[in-house]
Every structure is written in structure tokens, then in C-alpha cells.
N, C-alpha and C positions, 0 to 999 in steps of 0.2 A: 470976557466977563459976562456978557448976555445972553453966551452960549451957554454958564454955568446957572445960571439963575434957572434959565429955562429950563434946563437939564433936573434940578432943586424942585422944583416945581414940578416935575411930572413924577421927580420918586413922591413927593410927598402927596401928588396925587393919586396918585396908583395904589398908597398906605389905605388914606380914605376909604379907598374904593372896598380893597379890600378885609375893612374891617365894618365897614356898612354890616348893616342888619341882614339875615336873607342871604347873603354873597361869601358866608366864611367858610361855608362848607366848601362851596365850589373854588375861593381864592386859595383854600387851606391844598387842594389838590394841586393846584395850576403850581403854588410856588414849593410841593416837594419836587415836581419835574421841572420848574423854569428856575434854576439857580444857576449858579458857578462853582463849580465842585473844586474844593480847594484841600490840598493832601503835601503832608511832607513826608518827606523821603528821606531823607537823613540828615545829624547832626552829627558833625564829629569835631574833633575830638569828641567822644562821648562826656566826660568829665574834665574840661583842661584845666592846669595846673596852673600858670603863669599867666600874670598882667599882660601879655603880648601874643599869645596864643591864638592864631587865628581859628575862631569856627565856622565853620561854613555850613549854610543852611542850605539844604537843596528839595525841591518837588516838584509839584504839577496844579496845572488848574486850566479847568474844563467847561468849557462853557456850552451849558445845558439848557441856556434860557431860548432855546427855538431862531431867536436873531443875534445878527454880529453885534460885536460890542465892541467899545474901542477908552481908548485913554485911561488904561486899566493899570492900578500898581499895586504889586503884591508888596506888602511892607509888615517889618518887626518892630512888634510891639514889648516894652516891656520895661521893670523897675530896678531900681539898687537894694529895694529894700528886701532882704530873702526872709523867708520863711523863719518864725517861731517856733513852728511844733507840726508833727503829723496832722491836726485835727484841723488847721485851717489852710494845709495841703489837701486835704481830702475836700475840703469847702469850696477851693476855691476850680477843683477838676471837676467837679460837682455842678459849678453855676454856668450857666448857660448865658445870664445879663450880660451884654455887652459893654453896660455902664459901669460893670466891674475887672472888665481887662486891663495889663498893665494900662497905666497910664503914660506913658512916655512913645512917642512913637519916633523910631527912630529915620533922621533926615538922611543918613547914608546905607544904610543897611534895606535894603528894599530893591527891587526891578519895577521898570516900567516895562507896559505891553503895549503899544498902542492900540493894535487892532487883535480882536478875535472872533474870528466866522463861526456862526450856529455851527455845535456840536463839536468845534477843533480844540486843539489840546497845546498847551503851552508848557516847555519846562521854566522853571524858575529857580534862581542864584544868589545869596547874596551874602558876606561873609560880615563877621563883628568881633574885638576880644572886649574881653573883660575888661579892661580901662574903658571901653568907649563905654560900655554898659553900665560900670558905675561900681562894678564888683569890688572888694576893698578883703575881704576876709571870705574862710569856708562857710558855705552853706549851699543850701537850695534855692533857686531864684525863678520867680515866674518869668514866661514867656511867652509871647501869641503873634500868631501870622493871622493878616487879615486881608482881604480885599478893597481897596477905593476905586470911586470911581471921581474924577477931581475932588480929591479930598474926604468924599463922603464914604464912611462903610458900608457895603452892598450886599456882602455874605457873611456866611456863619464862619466863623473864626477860629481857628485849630490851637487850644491850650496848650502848653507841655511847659516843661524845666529844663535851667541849664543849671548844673550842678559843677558850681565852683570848687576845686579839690586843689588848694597850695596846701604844701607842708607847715602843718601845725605843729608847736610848741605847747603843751608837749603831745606827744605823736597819739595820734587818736588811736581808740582800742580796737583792735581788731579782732569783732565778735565770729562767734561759731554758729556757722548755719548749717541747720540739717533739712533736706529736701527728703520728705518720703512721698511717694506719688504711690496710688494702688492700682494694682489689674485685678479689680473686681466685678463680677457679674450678678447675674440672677440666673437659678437653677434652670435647665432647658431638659432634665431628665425625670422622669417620677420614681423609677427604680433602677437597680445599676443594670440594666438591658442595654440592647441596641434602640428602645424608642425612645425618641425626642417627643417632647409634649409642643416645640416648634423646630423650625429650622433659620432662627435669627444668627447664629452662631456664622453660618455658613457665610452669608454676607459680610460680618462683622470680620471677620480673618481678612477678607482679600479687599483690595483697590483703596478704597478710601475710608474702610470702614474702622467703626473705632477701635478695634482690637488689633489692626495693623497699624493704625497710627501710634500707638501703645508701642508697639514691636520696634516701629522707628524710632522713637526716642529710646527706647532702652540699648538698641545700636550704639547711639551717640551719646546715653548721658555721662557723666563722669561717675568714676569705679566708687564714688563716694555717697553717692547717693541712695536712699535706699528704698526697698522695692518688698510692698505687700502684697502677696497674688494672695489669691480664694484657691485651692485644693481643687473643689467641686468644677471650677470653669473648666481647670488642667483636665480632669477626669473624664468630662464632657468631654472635651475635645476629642483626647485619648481615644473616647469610644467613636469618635467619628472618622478615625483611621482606617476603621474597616466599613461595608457594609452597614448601613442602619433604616431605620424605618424614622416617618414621620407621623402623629397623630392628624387626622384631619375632623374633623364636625361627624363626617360619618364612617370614616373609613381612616387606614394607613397607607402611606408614600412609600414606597424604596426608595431608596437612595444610594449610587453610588459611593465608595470610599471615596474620603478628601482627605486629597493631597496636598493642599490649603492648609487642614488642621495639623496635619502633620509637621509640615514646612513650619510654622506659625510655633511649634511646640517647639520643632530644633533651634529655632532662631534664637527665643527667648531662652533657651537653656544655653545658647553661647554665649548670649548676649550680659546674661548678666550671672558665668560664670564667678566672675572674682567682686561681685557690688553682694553689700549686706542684702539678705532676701530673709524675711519673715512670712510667715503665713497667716493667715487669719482664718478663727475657726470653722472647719469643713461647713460650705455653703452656706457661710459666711450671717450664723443665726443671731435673734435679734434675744440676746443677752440677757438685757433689761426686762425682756416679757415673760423670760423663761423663768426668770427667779421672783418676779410679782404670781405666775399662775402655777408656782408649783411642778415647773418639771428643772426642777437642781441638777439631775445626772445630765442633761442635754452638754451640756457647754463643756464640761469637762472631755467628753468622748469626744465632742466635735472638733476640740484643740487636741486631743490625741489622734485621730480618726486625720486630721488637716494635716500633721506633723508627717506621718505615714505618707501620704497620698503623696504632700509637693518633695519629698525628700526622690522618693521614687521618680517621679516622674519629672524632676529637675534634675535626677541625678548628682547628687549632692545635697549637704546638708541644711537644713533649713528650719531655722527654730520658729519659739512660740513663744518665747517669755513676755516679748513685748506683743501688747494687743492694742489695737484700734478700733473701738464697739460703733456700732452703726450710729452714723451722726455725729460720732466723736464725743456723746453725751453716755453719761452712765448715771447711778447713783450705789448708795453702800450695798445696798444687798448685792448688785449687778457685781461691785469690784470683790466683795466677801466670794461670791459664786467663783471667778477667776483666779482669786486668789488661794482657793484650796484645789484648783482643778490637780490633777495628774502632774501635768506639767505647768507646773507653779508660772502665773505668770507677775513679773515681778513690775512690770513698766507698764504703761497704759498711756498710749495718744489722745488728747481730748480737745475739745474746742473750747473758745476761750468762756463764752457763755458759761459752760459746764465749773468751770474755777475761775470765778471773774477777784483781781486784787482788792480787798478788806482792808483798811481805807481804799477807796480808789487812787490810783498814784499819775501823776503827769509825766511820765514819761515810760516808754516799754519796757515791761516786767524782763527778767528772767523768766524763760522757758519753763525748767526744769522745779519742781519743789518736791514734796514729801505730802503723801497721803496713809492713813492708818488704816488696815486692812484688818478682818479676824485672823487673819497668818501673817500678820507683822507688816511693816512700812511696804509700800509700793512707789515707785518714783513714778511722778504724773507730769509727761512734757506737754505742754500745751502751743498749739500753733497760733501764729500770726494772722489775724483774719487779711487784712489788706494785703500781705505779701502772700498770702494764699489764693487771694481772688487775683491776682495779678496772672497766675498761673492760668486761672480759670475764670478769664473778663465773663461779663452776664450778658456784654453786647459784642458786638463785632469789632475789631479795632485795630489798629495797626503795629505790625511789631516796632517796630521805632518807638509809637509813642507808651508803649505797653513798659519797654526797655528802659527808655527815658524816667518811666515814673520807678521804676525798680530801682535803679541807680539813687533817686531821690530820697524815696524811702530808707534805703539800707544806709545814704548818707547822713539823714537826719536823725537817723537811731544811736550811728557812733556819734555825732555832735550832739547827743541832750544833756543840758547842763548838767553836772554832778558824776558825768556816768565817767569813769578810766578805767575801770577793770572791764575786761572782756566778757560780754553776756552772750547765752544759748538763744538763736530761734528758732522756731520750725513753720516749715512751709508746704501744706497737706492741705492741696484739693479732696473737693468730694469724692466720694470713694466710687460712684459709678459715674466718674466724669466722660466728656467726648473732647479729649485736649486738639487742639489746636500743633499738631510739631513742629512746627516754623519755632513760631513763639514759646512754646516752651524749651527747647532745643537753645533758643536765643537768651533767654532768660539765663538759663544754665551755665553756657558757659559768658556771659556777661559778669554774674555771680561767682566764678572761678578766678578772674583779670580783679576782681574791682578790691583793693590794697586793704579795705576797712572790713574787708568777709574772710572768713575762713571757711570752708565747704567741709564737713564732716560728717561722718555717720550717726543716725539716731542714736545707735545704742550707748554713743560713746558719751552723749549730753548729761549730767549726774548734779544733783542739788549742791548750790555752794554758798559762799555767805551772801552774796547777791540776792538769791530768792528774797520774795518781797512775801508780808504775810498774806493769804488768801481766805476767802469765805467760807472753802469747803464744797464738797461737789454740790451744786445747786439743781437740784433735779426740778423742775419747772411740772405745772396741769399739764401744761402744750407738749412739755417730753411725754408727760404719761399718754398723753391724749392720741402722739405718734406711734407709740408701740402697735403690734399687735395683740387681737381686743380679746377679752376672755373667751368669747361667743367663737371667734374663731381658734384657740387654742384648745379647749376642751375635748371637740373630737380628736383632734392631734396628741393630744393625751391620751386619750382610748386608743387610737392606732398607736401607740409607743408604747403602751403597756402589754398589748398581742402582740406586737413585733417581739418583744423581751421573750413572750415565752416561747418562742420557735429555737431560743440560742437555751433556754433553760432543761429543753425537753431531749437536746442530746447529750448523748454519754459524753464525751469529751467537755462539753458546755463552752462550746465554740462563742467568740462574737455572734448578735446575730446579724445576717446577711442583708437584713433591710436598718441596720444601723445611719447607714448615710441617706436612703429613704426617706426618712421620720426627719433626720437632721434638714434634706431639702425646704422639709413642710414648714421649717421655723424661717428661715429665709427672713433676713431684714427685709427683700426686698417685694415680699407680700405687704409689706408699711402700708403701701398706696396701690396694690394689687390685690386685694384678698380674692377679687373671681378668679382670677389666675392660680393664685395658692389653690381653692377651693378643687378645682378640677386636678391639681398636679394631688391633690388630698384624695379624690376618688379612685385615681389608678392605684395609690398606693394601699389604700385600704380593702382593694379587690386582691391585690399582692398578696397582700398577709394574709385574709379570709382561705384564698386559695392555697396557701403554704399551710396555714394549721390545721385544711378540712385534706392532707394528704395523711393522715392518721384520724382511721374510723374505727368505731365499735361495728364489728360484721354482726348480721344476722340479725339487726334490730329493728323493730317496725310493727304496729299493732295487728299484722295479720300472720306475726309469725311468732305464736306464743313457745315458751321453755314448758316444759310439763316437770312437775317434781311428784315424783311417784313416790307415794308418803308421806310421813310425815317430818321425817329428815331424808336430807339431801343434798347432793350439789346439783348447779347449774353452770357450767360451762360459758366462760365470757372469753369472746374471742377480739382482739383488735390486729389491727393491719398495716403495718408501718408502709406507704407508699414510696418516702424518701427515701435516698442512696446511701443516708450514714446510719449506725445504732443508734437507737431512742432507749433512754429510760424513763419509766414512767410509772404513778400508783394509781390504783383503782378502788375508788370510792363507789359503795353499793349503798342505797338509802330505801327500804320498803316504805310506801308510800301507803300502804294500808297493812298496820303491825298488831290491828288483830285477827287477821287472816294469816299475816308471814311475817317470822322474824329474818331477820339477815347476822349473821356475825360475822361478818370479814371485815377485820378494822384494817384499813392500807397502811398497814405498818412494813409491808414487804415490797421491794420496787418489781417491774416487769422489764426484764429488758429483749428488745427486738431486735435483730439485725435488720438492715438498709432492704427492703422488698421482703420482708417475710412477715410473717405473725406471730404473735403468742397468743395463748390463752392461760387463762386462770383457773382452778375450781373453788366458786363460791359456797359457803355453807347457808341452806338455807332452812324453817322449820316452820310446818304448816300447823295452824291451832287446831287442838283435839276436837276431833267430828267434823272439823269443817273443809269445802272444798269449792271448788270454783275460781273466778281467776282475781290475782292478787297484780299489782304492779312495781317495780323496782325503779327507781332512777338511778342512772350507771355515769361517774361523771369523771373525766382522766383528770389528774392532776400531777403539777410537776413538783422537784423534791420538796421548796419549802410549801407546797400545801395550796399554789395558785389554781387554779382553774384549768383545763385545757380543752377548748374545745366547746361545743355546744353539749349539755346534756343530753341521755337519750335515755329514755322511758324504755323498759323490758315487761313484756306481760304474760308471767306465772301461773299456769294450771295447775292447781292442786285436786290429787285426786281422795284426801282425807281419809285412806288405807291407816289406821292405827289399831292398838292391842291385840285384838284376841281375831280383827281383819287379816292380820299380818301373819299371828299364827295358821288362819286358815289359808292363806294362800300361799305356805311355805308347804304345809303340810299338802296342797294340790301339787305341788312343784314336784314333791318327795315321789306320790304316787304315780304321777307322768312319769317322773326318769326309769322307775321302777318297771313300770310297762316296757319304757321303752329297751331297759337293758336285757329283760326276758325275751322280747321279740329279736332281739338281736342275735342272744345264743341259742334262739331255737333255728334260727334260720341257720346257725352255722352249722347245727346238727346236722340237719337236714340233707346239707352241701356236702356232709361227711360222706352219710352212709351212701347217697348217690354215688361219690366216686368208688367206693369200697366195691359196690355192686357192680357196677361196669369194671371193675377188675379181675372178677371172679366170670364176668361172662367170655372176656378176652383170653384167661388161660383156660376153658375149656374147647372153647374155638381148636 
């Protein structure tokens, strides 16, 4: 007994010490490394059934505090009273107070240690059923393991649930769960070339990086889950099969072909041959921004442009109806945008935020409801935030206790009062997550075995009389405030308007080639990147410069004037098609001083080039009576419906003001020169005559 006091007496002195004034910095460090590291390892049964059902707890605990310790008992804590509702499930994994752990501590369920030497490791044992615990009916029930030391609590104490599951009357509902997980990236290209703008990709494929962690669960998930790639990542990669370059600050890298990316592309097209696979629009752009600043065609091409790419390169078909918009938030212009794309998209994933329930309701909504689009209803599933962070904890934490609170959750959803018909959930981490595959791998098939789930595909979740009513999508300042900003959109607008006209200006009127280009530069995931954006913005805009400046106006330049001799005339405009396919194109001529020069050539006739050649035009052009000197023209290409092509180029006109009675005299000089000259002509042949005639006459007298 005086060994306890004493003992009493030096924790509570040591508390002092360490909360004294001056000393909490340095006590705050000494007791993250002088603890007892206390970890469970597992509960199983996971969920038992029966009053008699033994569970057994099993772990470890480490003793960190620098010295041995001795008279130690790990013991279970915990109450009969289960859980109400999610919300003070969430509270109560949330509180850290110890004054708030079960309050029961159990007399048999516990081990004793006697001794533990600085830094050595103890396993720990101890089993309980339901009758000792007090369980009586289904539900969630707290739980906690803690550390004493004669009696006294010493460490931080590990929360979790045991999740009582006897057969109810009548039989609980067995809701439908849809898991969609994404493989999404941020763009690593600026045009479809071999350069990378980095080489993070490279890492990310092999060892521990998140795109092969991705690749391992998609190995193991179940055929039912379902799987939203980005096109753009695929296509990235694709190029990194062969040969590629990397950008650097002053220069570019080579780079061997990866075998990696390769490997990483097969995998994931075996892998999730027969699981639903959606795509999300090409480089995966930020929706919401696009239809606040005015670029409407973006999204549409992007989800056609995305459809193309993963069908290809997954080999197999891969749709788009259903869409997931960056963040899971949208608002109506955003869904109107998706909703008249090409390829109609008729479903949309959002987060709860985005359509929170109008009343708000006590217990978990239905997934799936009904939103009104300008092309008719769209069904909008909405995910579970707590079963989706479970996926994707914010901290470190163990699959056991991760598993444990999954179980709890999905059991307390089928037990809330009222509910017996079967309701939809979804479970949709963030879309550029770094998953953890233990634990989600765990989660997965936990969610397969557990009686009260049904594991289904997104697509297959559809509004039914369950839905609860909602507020309507709730687009928040903070949404708008996360898009990208007009400041940066703008120029991306200007480059997507030159990009267009490189696909305008040929005869065929092909896509154009920097389509998926322009689509990078909108990237949700510029959000919180825009220097990034900004430079992957400069390659591309040197792209397109350089593709439109391969058709020129030849011969133009202020030291290389056209002369128009007269006062009518043409002048000769030549252009230069550089590129390998035909161009069509019209030529607008504008005198820039019309009362010196008129111009009449209205572009009403196209020009067409073939791939490396030229044409030329003749302009009509007419100099004002008596005047002479030099006149200027601006010469501007434009495509069929009347855009622009190109920079203008200024042409500079000498006229030599030759009219009436000039004209007559210099026709009549023309008249007299030829006339010379055809006399001198038959005189010389004369001449050539009688010379042969003569030496013929002198040969036959010879």
C-alpha cells in the first residue's frame, strides 16, 4: 500500500512539474518520446452474432519511456449502452478526454505485465462476449483499451467499436453500396509531343508510388466497383513508352522509354477488364470555370476527346454519361454545360455539401435523387462523407481500427429508426488521392462479407421513393473562390481561339491538333497551381504561334515594294502553305490610303494550297488620276467564316500615275520600237540572202 502512494505521488508530481510555467515546451517533447505505445491488432470476430461468442482482443505495447517499468495491465474498457446515431459516433472517436471513456472497466478481460525493460515490446491477450459486456440487442457499442499502472491510467488509450450483429426481427435492410475510387492526375504534358513539362509520372508508376498503389488495388478490388480514370494521365503515359524529353529551368532531359509506364498501362487494362470504368473529361477540366468565363465548347470536346482516348487505350469501352466535376461540387450553368455536351451526360457524383437534405433529416439520406437540367433531369448520387474519409483517413491509423469504424458505420445506417427499405450509398474519395492499399483493399472486401451491404455498381444506383427532399445544388463564394480565376483563363481563351483556327484553315476541317493542348491548360488541377498552369500555358501558346506562322504572305516587307504601272492594275499576292495537308483560305486586301489606291478584290473566292506549295492571287488594284508615289495595302488571311488568320502584313504600292493621253503616248513608243525592230530584222535577212546567192555563183564558176 505505501509502495502505491508513493508511486501516486511521483505521477502527480511529475504532472506539476510538467505543466509549470517555462517547462511545457520542453515537458510537451520529453512525453511525445517518453510514453508507452499502446496498439491493437485485432478483434475478431469482427461483428459476433451471439450472447456467447467469444472475442478476442489482441496487440502490443512498447515501452518508450527511456526506463523499465513494471506492474503494468493492459485492460478493457467499456459500456452497454450502444450508440444512437452517427453523430455521437463521430464525437465520441473525435474526443481525446479520458474522463470520457467507457466507464466500465472490465475485472476479467485485461493482462497483467509485470515488468517492461526501456524500449521492449509486450504482446497482449484478453478475450470478452457480449453477455459479460452487457450487450442485450443490435447495435454499435464503445470500446477502449488502456494502460494502468496499480490502477492508475498512464497512457493514451486506443478508442474503437464492437459491433453487436444477432438476427433481428424483422431482418435489417440490406442497403446498396457503390465504391467509385478515381485514377486521376494533373497534366505532365503541354502538347501531345514527347515533352514532359516534369517527370513525376516516372516515380509515381514504380515501388511505392501512388499510381502503383492505385494499380494494386485495382488488382484486388471487387468486379463491382467502379473506376474513374482521366484519359490525359493514360495518354501521358502512352507517350512515355517510347523515348521522351524532359523540360528543365534551362534546358531538356532525354529520357529513356519506360517500361514502367508500359507495364502500369497493361496492368490496369487487365485489371479492371470486367469493373464498370468511366472516364472523366480529357485532363480532367475545371467545369465550373469554364462555363462562369465563357469557354462553353471546352467540356463538351473534353468528354468527347476523354471517351476516344480511355476507350483506346483501355482497350475497351468506356463511357461518359456519368460525370464526377472537380471537388464533387458543381452548380446549374456547370450541369446545363454537361448536360448538352455531345455525349449527354446524364448522372453526375457530387459531394454532400453540393446537395445537402432541405429539412435537414436525422438520419442518412438516400444517395441517389433527381436534378433538373436545360436537357431534362439528371440523376445526382451523392457520397457519404464519413464512409469516404474512412477510405482516405487525414491521419495515420491502423487498418483494424479504420475497419472496426466501417463496420460500425454501415451498421448504424441499416439500424436508424424508420429506415426497412434498402437505401443507395457512395463511397468516393478525393479524386487525386495517395490511398493507402492495405486499408482500402481491407475496407473492400470487409464491405463484401458484411450481411447489411450490398456492393454495386454506380451506375446501377437510380432515384426511388426513399429520396429525401434536397436544397438544390448549393454552389457556395468558397466554390467560386476555388475555381480557376478569370485573370487566368483569359489567355487560355485567346490560345483556344488560335488553336481553332489551325483545324478551320484546312480543307478537310480536321479536329484541331492542339485540342487536348488547350483542354490541359483548363486542368482542375491548376485550382492551387496556377504557376504551374501558367508555364505548361507558355509552351502551348508558342505551339500554336508556331503552327499558324507555317503559312505566310511571301514577299512582304517595307523594302520590298509591288509597282502598279498605271493606273489600273494587278498586283500579285503570293502565300506559302508550310504544312503537309491542303489549306483553304480567303484574302482580304484593305488600301490603307484610298485616295491614292483603290483595291476591289472582295474575298468572296477561297485560295486553296496544297501541303508545301503556294498560290497566288491577282489583285485588282487602281491608282487616282495624276497621282503617283507609294500607296500601302494591308493583306489579312482569313478562314471560311471570316476569322482572322495570322498576323496582318502591310504591302507597299508604287504607283507610277501613267494615265490618258501618257498611255496613249507610251503605247504609240511601243508601236514605233516594234516597228524598228521588225524592219531591222528583214533587212538583216536580206542581206543573209543575197550573200549565199553570191558565193553560189562563185562556186560554179570555179
Amino acid at each position: 500500500m505505501i509502495r502505491k502512494v508513493t508511486l501516486l505521488s511521483a505521477l502527480l508530481a511529475f504532472i506539476v512539474v510538467a505543466t509549470a510555467p517555462g517547462a511545457a515546451a520542453t515537458n510537451t517533447v520529453k512525453a511525445s518520446r517518453q510514453t508507452l505505445a499502446l496498439s491493437i491488432s485485432s478483434i475478431s470476430p469482427e461483428a459476433p452474432t451471439a450472447q456467447t461468442d467469444v472475442i478476442k482482443f489482441t496487440g502490443t505495447i512498447r515501452n518508450d519511456t527511456g526506463v523499465p517499468q513494471s506492474a503494468l495491465r493492459v485492460r478493457l474498457r467499456y459500456t452497454a449502452q450502444k450508440f444512437t446515431d452517427r453523430v455521437t459516433m463521430a464525437a465520441y472517436q473525435n474526443d481525446q478526454n479520458p474522463a470520457t471513456l467507457p466507464g466500465n472497466v472490465s475485472g476479467t478481460s485485461g493482462l497483467d505485465i509485470p515488468a517492461l525493460a526501456a524500449g521492449a515490446q509486450a504482446r497482449w491477450e484478453f478475450t470478452a462476449t457480449p453477455v459479460q459486456l452487457g450487450y442485450r440487442s443490435f447495435g454499435v457499442y464503445p470500446v477502449a483499451v488502456d494502460v494502468a499502472q496499480y490502477g492508475v491510467p498512464i497512457t493514451t488509450s486506443q478508442r474503437t467499436y464492437v459491433t453487436y450483429a444477432p438476427p433481428t426481427v424483422p431482418k435489417l435492410p440490406r442497403n446498396k453500396l457503390a465504391i467509385a475510387l478515381p485514377v486521376i492526375d494533373q497534366p505532365h504534358r503541354a502538347t501531345d509531343g514527347s515533352l514532359f513539362v516534369d517527370d513525376k509520372l516516372s516515380q509515381s508508376v514504380t515501388g511505392k508510388g501512388r499510381l502503383a498503389d492505385l494499380a494494386r488495388i485495382a488488382q484486388s478490388a471487387p468486379k463491382s466497383v467502379t473506376w474513374f480514370v482521366e484519359p490525359g494521365l493514360l495518354d501521358d503515359l502512352n507517350a512515355m513508352k517510347g523515348k521522351y524529353q524532359v523540360k528543365t529551368k534551362d534546358d531538356v532531359q532525354d529520357k529513356p522509354a519506360s517500361a514502367e509506364a508500359g507495364s502500369w498501362l497493361t496492368t490496369m487494362r487487365t485489371a479492371l477488364a470486367a469493373s464498370p470504368v468511366f472516364a472523366v473529361p480529357y485532363a480532367d477540366p475545371d467545369v465550373a470555370a469554364l462555363a462562369h468565363q465563357g469557354l462553353d465548347a471546352q467540356p463538351s470536346r473534353a468528354i468527347e476527346l476523354g471517351k476516344q482516348k480511355a476507350t483506346s487505350l483501355l482497350g475497351r469501352e468506356v463511357k461518359t454519361n456519368v460525370n464526377w466535376p472537380p471537388a464533387g461540387v458543381l452548380d446549374a450553368d456547370a450541369l446545363d454545360l454537361l448536360s448538352v455536351s455531345k455525349d449527354k451526360v446524364d448522372k453526375v457524383l457530387l459531394n454532400p455539401t453540393n446537395l445537402p437534405p432541405q429539412p435537414p433529416v436525422p438520419f442518412t439520406p438516400d444517395a441517389a435523387t433527381t436534378l433538373e437540367s436545360v436537357n431534362g433531369p439528371v440523376t445526382a448520387l451523392v457520397a457519404d462523407t464519413e464512409l469516404s474519409k474512412l477510405f482516405e483517413p487525414a491521419t495515420s491509423t491502423s487498418v483494424l481500427l479504420s475497419t472496426q469504424r466501417f463496420i460500425a458505420e454501415t451498421a448504424m445506417i441499416a439500424a436508424e429508426a424508420g429506415q426497412t427499405s434498402p437505401r443507395s450509398l457512395v463511397i468516393a474519395p478525393s479524386r487525386r488521392w495517395d490511398p493507402n492499399p492495405t486499408l482500402v483493399s481491407a475496407l473492400m472486401r470487409t464491405a463484401g462479407r458484411l450481411p447489411w451491404l450490398q456492393l454495386t455498381p454506380l451506375e446501377s444506383l437510380k432515384p426511388t421513393k426513399l429520396a429525401v427532399p434536397r436544397a438544390g445544388l448549393t454552389y457556395t463564394e468558397q466554390d467560386r473562390k476555388q475555381e480557376l480565376t478569370s485573370k487566368y483563363l483569359t489567355p487560355v481563351k485567346n490560345v483556344s481561339s488560335q488553336a481553332q483556327l489551325t483545324s478551320l484553315i484546312t480543307a478537310d476541317k480536321t479536329p484541331s491538333s492542339f485540342d487536348a493542348a488547350v483542354l490541359r491548360l483548363t486542368s482542375s488541377a491548376w485550382r492551387n497551381n496556377t504557376r504551374v498552369g501558367r508555364s505548361v500555358y507558355k509552351l502551348v501558346s508558342a505551339a500554336v504561334n508556331e503552327r499558324i506562322d507555317k503559312i505566310q504572305i511571301t514577299g512582304a516587307g517595307p523594302d520590298r515594294p509591288r509597282t502598279l504601272a498605271g493606273s489600273n492594275g494587278v498586283v500579285p499576292i503570293s502565300v506559302k502553305n508550310s504544312l503537309t495537308v491542303p489549306i483553304v483560305l480567303y484574302i482580304d486586301v484593305t488600301s490603307n490610303n484610298p485616295e491614292l489606291l483603290q483595291v476591289n478584290f472582295p474575298p468572296t473566292e477561297p485560295l486553296s494550297i496544297g501541303g508545301g506549295q503556294s498560290g497566288t492571287v491577282q489583285v485588282p488594284m487602281s491608282a487616282a488620276t495624276g497621282g503617283s508615289g507609294d500607296a500601302t495595302v494591308t493583306v489579312q488571311l482569313k478562314t471560311a467564316d471570316g476569322q482572322p488568320y495570322g498576323k496582318p502584313q502591310r504591302l507597299t504600292i508604287r504607283t507610277t500615275g501613267y494615265t490618258g493621253i501618257a498611255s496613249v503616248i507610251v503605247g504609240a513608243a511601243l508601236t514605233v520600237m516594234l516597228a524598228a525592230v521588225v524592219t531591222r530584222v528583214l533587212r538583216r535577212r536580206s542581206e543573209r540572202k543575197a550573200a549565199r546567192a553570191a558565193k553560189t555563183r562563185e562556186s560554179e564558176t570555179v
